[in-house]
C-alpha positions in Angstrom: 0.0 0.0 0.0 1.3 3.3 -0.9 2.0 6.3 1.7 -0.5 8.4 -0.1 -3.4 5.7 0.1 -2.1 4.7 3.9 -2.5 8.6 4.6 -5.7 9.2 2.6 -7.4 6.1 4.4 -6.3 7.5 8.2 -8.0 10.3 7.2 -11.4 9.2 5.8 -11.5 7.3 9.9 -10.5 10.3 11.7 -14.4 12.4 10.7 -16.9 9.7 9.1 -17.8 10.9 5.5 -15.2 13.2 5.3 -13.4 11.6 2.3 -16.9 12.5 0.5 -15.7 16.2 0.1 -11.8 15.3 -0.1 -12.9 13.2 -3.3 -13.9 15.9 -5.2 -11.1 18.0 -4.6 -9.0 18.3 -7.3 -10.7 16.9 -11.2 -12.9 14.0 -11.4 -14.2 12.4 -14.7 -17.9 10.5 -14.8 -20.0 8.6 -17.3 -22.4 6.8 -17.3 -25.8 6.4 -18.3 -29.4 8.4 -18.5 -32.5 6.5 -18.4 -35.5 9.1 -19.5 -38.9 7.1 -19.5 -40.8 6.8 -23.1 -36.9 8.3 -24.7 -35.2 5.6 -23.7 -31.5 5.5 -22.5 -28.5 7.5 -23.6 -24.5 8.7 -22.6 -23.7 10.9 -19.9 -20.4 12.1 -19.3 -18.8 14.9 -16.8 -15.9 16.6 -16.0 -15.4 18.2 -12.5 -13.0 20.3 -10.8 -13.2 21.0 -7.0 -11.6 23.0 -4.4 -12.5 23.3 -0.6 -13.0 27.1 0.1 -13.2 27.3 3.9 -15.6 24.8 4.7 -17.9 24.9 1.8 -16.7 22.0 -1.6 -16.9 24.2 -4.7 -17.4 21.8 -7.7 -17.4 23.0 -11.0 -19.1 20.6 -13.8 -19.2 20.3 -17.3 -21.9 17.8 -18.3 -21.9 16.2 -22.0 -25.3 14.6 -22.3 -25.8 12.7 -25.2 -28.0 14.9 -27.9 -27.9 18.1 -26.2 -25.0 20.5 -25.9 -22.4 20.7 -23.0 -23.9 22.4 -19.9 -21.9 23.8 -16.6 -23.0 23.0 -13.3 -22.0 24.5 -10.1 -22.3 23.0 -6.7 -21.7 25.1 -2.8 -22.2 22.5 -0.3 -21.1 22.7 3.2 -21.3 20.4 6.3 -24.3 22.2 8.7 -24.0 20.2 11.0 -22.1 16.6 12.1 -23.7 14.8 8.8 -25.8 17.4 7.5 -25.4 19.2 4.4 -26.8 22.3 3.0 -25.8 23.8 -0.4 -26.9 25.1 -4.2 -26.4 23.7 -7.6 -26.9 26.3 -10.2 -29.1 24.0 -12.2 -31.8 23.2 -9.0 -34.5 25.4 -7.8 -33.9 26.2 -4.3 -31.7 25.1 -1.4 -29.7 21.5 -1.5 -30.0 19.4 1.4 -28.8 16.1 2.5 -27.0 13.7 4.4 -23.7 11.8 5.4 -23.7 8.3 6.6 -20.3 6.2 6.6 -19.2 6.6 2.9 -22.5 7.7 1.4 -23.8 11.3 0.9 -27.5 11.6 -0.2 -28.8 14.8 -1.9 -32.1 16.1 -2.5 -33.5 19.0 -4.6 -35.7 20.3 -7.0 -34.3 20.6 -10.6 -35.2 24.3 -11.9 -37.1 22.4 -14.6 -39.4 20.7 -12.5 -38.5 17.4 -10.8 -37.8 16.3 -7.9 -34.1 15.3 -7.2 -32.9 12.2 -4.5 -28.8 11.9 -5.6 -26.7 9.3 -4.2 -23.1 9.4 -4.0 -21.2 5.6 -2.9 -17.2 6.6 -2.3 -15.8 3.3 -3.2 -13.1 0.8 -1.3 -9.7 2.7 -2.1 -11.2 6.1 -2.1 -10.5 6.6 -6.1 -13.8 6.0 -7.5 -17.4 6.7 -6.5 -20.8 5.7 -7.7 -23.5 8.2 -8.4 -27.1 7.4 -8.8 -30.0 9.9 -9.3 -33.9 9.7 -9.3 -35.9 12.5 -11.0 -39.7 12.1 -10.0 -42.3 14.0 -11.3 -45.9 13.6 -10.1 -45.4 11.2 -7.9 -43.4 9.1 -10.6 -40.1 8.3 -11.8 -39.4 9.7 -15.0 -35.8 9.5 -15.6 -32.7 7.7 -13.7 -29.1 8.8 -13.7 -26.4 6.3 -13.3 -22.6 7.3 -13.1 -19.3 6.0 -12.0 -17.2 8.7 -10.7 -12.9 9.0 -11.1 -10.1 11.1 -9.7 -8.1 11.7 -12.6 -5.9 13.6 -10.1 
């Protein structure tokens, strides 16, 4: 095991779910798929940069979804409390809010488009990748499903 990954690991034990925010500093690369109901399924791939300003992760995004053009996303979430999380994403209507538990942080929103939002984000064993998994609901429904593997490229 390298120093790096020895260090990185002590870390992540010394203040549960605190890898979460250490993963996205620096750049992360996703893809994955988008599952919209009656469209079918199609690529989704991102590109992240991330910094920790104070104690607040600032995460800029671009997302390449198949068929439509290249969009920018930006996130501001901060720890409010021991596993709480408040925040924005430019793309959602209103406040972010969510939770920390072990390795898993669980978002919810509204998108500024209309639907409802649950995002869950699985840091994986070794700290170097991370699974992402969103539900958009709509009346009462599921309309579409997001569902990404997330890298540090640095």
């Amino acid at each position: 095991m390298a120093l790096s990954t020895l260090i990185g690991f002590l870390l992540m034990l010394q203040a549960p779910g605190a890898g979460l925010e250490r993963f996205f500093v620096g750049r992360t690369e996703g893809s994955g798929t988008v599952d919209v109901m009656l469209s079918g399924r199609h690529a989704v791939r991102d590109r992240g940069a991330g910094r920790m300003v104070g104690d607040t992760l600032v995460l800029e995004q671009v997302v390449e979804e198949e068929g439509k053009p290249a969009r920018r996303r930006s996130w501001r979430l901060t720890r409010s409390g021991g596993s709480e999380i408040t925040g924005t994403i430019s793309d959602a209507r209103g406040p972010v809010t969510g939770s920390v538990s072990g390795n898993t942080i669980t978002l919810r929103y509204r998108m500024a488009e209309g639907p409802s939002v649950v995002q869950t984000i699985t840091l994986q064993p070794g700290g170097r990748s991370a699974r992402n998994r969103m539900s958009f609901r709509r009346f009462g429904m599921n309309v579409a499903t997001v569902e990404t593997t997330i890298r540090r490229v640095d």
